[in-house]
N, C-alpha and C positions, 0 to 999 in steps of 0.2 A: 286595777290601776289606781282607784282612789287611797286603795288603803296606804300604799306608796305615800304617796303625795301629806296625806294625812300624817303619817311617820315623820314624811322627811318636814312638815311646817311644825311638829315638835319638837322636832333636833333644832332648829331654826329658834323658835321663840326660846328657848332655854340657853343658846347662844348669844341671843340678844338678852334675855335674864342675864347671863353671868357678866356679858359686857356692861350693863347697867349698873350693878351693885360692884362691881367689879373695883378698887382703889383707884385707879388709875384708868376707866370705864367713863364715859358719859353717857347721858342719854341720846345725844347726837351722833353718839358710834354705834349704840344701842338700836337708832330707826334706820341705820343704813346696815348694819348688818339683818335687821331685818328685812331691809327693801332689797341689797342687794345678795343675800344668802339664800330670801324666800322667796318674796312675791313676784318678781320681774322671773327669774330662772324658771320656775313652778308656772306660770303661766301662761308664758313661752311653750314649756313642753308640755302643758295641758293642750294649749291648743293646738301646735303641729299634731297630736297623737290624737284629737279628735275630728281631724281633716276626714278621715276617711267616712265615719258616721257622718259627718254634714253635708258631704260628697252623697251618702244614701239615702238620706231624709229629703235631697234636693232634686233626687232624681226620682223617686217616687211621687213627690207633690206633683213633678212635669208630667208623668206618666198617669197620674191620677186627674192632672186639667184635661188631660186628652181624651181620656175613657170615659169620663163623668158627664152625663147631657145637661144640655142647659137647665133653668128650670122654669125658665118665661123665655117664647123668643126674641129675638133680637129686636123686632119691631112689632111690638104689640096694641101699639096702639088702632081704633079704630077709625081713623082719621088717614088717609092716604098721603103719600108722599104729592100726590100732583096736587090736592087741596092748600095752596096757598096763598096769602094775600093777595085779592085783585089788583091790577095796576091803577097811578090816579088818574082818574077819573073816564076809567070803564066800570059798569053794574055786572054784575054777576049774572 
């Protein structure tokens, strides 16, 4: 898939080369045949075409919080939930 992409942002920058040196070329037809020849189209379909990888990498991490034990519990402290400040003015 990348080698694609790789090709097609060579055809692309060599488009924007010739529209640059080009007589009747600016550099401002130059960045927009690059913006809109390569990097907006190209990374548009980079990403729709890597949904499904993200789609797997995101269901494994869920799957992996599920199976994986804690590794302190939840309340480790040695100090009890009912231990807490007296009211004023009663002694413990």
């Amino acid at each position: 898939m990348y080698i694609v992409a790789i090709a097609w942002m060579f055809v692309v920058v060599l488009m924007a080369a010739a529209e640059a040196t080009s007589p009747q070329g600016t550099l401002l037809g130059a960045f927009f045949t690059l913006l809109l020849y390569g990097v907006l189209p190209l990374g548009l379909l980079l990403y729709i075409l890597g949904t499904p990888l993200r789609r797997q990498r995101r269901a494994e991490q869920e799957a992996q919080a599920f199976t994986e034990p804690l590794s302190t519990p939840p309340d480790s402290r040695s100090v009890s939930a009912g231990d807490t400040v007296s009211p004023e003015g009663k002694k413990p």
